[in-house]
N, C-alpha and C positions, 0 to 999 in steps of 0.2 A: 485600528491601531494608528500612533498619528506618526511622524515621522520626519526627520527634518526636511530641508526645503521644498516640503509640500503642502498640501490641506491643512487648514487648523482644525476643522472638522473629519469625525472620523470618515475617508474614503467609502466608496463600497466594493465587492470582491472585486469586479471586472474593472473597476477605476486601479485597485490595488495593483492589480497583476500588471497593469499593462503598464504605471510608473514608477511601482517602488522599485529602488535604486538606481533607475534607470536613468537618472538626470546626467543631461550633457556634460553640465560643468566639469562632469568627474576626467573627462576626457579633453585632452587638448585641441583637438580636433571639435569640439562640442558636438560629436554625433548625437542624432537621434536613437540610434540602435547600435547599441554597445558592441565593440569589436571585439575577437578574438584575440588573446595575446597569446603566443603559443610556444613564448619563451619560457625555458627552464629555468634560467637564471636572471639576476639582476645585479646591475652595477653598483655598486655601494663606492661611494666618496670615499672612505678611510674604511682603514680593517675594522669588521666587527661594529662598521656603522651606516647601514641600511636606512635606504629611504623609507621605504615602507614593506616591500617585499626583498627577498633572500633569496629564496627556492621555490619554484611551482607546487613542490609535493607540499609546501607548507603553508603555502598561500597564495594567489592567482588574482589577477583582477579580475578576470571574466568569472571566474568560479565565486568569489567573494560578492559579486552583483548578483550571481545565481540565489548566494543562500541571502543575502537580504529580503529579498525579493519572495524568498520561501517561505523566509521567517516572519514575513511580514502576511504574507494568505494566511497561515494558522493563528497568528494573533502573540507569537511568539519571541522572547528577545533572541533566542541564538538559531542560528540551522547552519548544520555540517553535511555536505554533499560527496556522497561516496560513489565507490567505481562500481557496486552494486548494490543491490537492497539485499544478500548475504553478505556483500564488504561492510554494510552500515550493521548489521545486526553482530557479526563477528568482532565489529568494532563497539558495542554496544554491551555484549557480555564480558566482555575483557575489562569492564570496570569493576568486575569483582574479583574475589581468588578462589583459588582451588579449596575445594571442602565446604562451598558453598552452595545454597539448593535455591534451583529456579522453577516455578511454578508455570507453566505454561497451556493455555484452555487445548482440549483434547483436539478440536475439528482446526488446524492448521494446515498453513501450506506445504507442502510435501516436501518443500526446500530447509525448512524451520525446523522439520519434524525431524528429519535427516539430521540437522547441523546439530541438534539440540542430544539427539538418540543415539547417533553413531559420533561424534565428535567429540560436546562438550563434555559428554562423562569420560570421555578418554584422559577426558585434563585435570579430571577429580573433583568434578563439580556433582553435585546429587539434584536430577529431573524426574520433574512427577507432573503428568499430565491430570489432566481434569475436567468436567463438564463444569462451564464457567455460567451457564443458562441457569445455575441454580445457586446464589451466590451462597448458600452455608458448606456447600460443596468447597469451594475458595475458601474459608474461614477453615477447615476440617483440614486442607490440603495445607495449608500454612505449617513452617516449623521456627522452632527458634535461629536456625541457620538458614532462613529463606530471604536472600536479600534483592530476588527481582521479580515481578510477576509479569508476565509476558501474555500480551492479549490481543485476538484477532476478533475485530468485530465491524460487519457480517465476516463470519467464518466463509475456510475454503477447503472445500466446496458447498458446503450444507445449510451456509447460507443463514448461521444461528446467529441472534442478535446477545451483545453482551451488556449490560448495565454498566457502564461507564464509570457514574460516580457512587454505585454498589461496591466496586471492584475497589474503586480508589480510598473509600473510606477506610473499606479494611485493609487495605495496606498502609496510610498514611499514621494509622493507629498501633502499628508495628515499625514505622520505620522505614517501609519497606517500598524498594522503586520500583513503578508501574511505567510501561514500555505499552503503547499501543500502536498496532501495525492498522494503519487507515490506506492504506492501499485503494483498497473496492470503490470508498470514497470520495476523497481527498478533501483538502479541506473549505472545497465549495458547499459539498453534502455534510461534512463533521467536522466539527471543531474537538477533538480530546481535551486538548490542555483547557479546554471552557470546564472539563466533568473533572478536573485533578488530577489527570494523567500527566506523569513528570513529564516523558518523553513520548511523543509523535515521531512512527518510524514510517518509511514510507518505499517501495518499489516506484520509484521516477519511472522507469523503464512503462510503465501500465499509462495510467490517465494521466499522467502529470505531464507527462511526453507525449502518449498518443498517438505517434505516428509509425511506432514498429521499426523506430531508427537507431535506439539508445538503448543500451543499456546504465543504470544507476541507480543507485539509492539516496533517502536522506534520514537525516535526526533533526528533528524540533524542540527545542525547551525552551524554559524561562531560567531553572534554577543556574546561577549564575559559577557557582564550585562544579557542579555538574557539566556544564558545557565545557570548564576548563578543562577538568579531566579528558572529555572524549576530545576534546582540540588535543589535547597530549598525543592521546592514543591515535589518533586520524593520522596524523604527522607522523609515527614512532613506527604502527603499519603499515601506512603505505596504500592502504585501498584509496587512492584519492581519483576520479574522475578526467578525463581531456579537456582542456580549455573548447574543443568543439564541440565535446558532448554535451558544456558548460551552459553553449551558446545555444545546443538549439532545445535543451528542454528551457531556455529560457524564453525563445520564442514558443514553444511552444503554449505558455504558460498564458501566453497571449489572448487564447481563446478558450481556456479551459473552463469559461463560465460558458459559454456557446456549446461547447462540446456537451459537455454535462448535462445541459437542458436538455440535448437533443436524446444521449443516450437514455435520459432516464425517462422521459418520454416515452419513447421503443421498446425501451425493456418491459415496461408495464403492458403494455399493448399485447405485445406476446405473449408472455405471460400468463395475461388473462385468457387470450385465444388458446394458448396448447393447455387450460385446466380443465377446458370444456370439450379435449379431444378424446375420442374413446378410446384411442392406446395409451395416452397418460395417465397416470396413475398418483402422481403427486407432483406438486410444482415449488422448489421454493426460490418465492421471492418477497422479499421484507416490506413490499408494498403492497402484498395482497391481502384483504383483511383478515382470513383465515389463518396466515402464518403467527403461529406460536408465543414469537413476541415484537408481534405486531404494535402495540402499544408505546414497548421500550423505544424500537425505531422512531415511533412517531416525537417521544420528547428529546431523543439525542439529534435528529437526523433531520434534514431539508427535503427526504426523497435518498429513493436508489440508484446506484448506475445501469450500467447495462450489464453485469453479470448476473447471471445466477443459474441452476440447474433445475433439473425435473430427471423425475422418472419413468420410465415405458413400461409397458405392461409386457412384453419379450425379456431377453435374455443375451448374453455378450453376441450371436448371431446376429441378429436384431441391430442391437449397437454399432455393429461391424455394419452392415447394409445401409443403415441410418446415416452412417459421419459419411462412407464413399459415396451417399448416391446425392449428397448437401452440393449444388453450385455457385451459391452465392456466398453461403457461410464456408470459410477454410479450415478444414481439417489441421490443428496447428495447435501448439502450445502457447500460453500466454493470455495475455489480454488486456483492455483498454486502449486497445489502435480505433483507428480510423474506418478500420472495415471489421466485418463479423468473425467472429471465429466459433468454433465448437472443437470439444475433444471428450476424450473416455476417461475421467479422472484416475480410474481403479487400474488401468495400464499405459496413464501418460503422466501426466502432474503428480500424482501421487499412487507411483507404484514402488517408490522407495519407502513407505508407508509398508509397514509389518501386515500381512496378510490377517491376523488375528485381529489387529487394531482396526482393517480395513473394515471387517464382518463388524464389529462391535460398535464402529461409527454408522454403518450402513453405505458404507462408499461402496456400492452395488457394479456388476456388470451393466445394470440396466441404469445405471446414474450419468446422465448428459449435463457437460456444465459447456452453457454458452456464453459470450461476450456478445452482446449485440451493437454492435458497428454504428455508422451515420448513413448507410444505404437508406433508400424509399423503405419503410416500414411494409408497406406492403409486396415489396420483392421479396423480401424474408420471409412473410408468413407463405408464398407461395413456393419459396424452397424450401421451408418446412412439410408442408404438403405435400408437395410432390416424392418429397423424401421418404415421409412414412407411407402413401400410398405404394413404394417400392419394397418398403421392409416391412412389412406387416400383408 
């Protein structure tokens, strides 16, 4: 993407990130690294006539360099930064009305599944979940009242790849607005709006950030009436972000080609090492040849990050022995920090997940979803090790 006072050729990620919008000029001061502004308000010359900003909730310097800067990694004209990735998604279904049906793929995050299950039908909206792995599945779930499809790909926890512009066809041939959650990703590994997906949603809080400092969400698009709307809604709810938390997924954002390489790197590594352990039983990770749709990954995706889960041949005891006897990786919700994490999805991440729906997706007791960190790759596999030599 090209961009004013910069490149006439197009940049690449890590050139992107590290100066879109960043330029001094913007600043009187001509910093190198954009300051915080942490003011609420602004002085306007006459009533009702604004320099440029009014209100922090409505619009920020430092938050307004954040989404340039956002919108310019996914390849996209607008990004809207919210106070989390439920503030950006609650701000996201809110572009619809009541008596309207959202289609959403069944293996989601336990936060999604929640807001979508116990929330949005409170408001009189009609949700129907779905296996999205199989797109006639999607075409079947569709209704004539379906005005958003909601899509997690690699899924969480399970790690299912989704056909991107499968998904998008048939909605675009209805009408109908496609929202894809890139999280696991970001848009170093996946570009959506490249496959037709209107909007790119994203948990900041994970890889974008990285360092387990922040919480926040974002939205990505191109379509131009689209973006107005959710600038409406952003500003009208209220979920907007701190100018500090502005700054530092901005720095963050710095290294997020660096980051990436390495997780995805490590993750593979592992990966392959716990498929060839006698107590696991199944591994998924969308970079392993064997995983399911392996292929899809290979023509949407650059590579995996560092999350994904596996199975053990044990039972929630097992699991339990497993996460406390872990010293390098932390027993802890979340993911895409700077260090490892592991947890029990079926009673951490997603145990707001219907116990029925749990069994039917196979979010097992015996199911470990890990985040693998920037640690020595070989101190992990050796706290793996020593972990399961204690639980098994």
């Amino acid at each position: 993407m090209e961009y004013e006072g910069f490149l006439t050729q197009n940049p690449g990620f890590a050139t992107t990130a590290i100066h879109a919008g960043q330029e001094p000029e913007k600043w009187t001061s001509r910093c190198v690294v954009p300051g915080i502004v942490t003011s609420s308000t602004f002085q306007q010359p006459g009533p009702a006539e604004p320099s440029k900003f009014v209100y922090s909730r409505t619009g920020n310097p430092t938050r307004n360099i954040l989404e340039e800067c956002l919108a310019a990694l996914d390849g996209g004209k607008h990004a809207l930064a919210f106070s989390s990735g439920l503030g950006a998604a609650t701000t996201i279904y809110s572009l619809f009305d009541s008596g309207d049906h959202i289609l959403c793929c069944d293996d989601v995050y336990g936060g999604i599944n929640r807001l979508f299950s116990k929330v949005v039908v409170r408001m009189g909206f009609e949700v129907t979940f779905a296996t999205f792995t199989n797109i006639e599945n999607v075409e079947k779930a569709v209704k004539n009242n379906t005005k958003m499809i909601w899509i997690e790909t690699p899924s969480n926890p399970l790690l299912k790849v989704i056909d991107l512009a499968a998904v998008a066809k048939v909605a675009k041939s209805r009408g109908i607005v496609t929202v894809a959650d890139n999280t696991f990703l970001t848009p170093y590994l996946q570009k959506p709006l490249d496959f037709g997906i209107d909007i790119v949603m994203y948990s900041a809080t994970k890889y974008m950030n990285g360092h387990s400092d922040v919480i926040m969400g974002a939205a990505i698009l191109n379509d131009d009436d689209l973006a107005k709307r959710l600038r409406f809604l952003q500003n009208s709810l209220g979920a907007v972000p701190s100018p500090i938390d502005c700054y530092l997924v901005n720095r963050s954002l710095k290294t997020l080609a660096l980051r990436m390489e390495q997780h995805k790197k490590s993750s593979l590594i592992i990966a392959k090492w716990l498929k060839q352990h006698p107590q696991v039983a199944e591994v998924m990770h969308p970079g392993l040849q064997d995983h399911p749709q392996y292929e899809i990954a290979k023509k949407q995706t650059c590579g995996h990050s560092g999350v994904f889960s596996f199975v053990h041949k044990g039972g929630l005891e097992e699991s339990r022995k497993l996460l406390k006897s872990l010293k390098i990786f932390i027993l802890a919700e979340s993911l895409g920090g700077y260090e490892s994490l592991a947890e029990l999805p079926s009673l951490m991440t997603h145990a707001s997940v219907s116990e029925v729906q749990r069994k039917e997706l196979g979010i097992t007791d015996s199911l470990i979803r890990l985040s693998v960190g920037l640690e020595d790759t070989d101190d992990l596999i050796k706290d793996l090790e020593q972990a399961f030599k204690q639980s098994f």
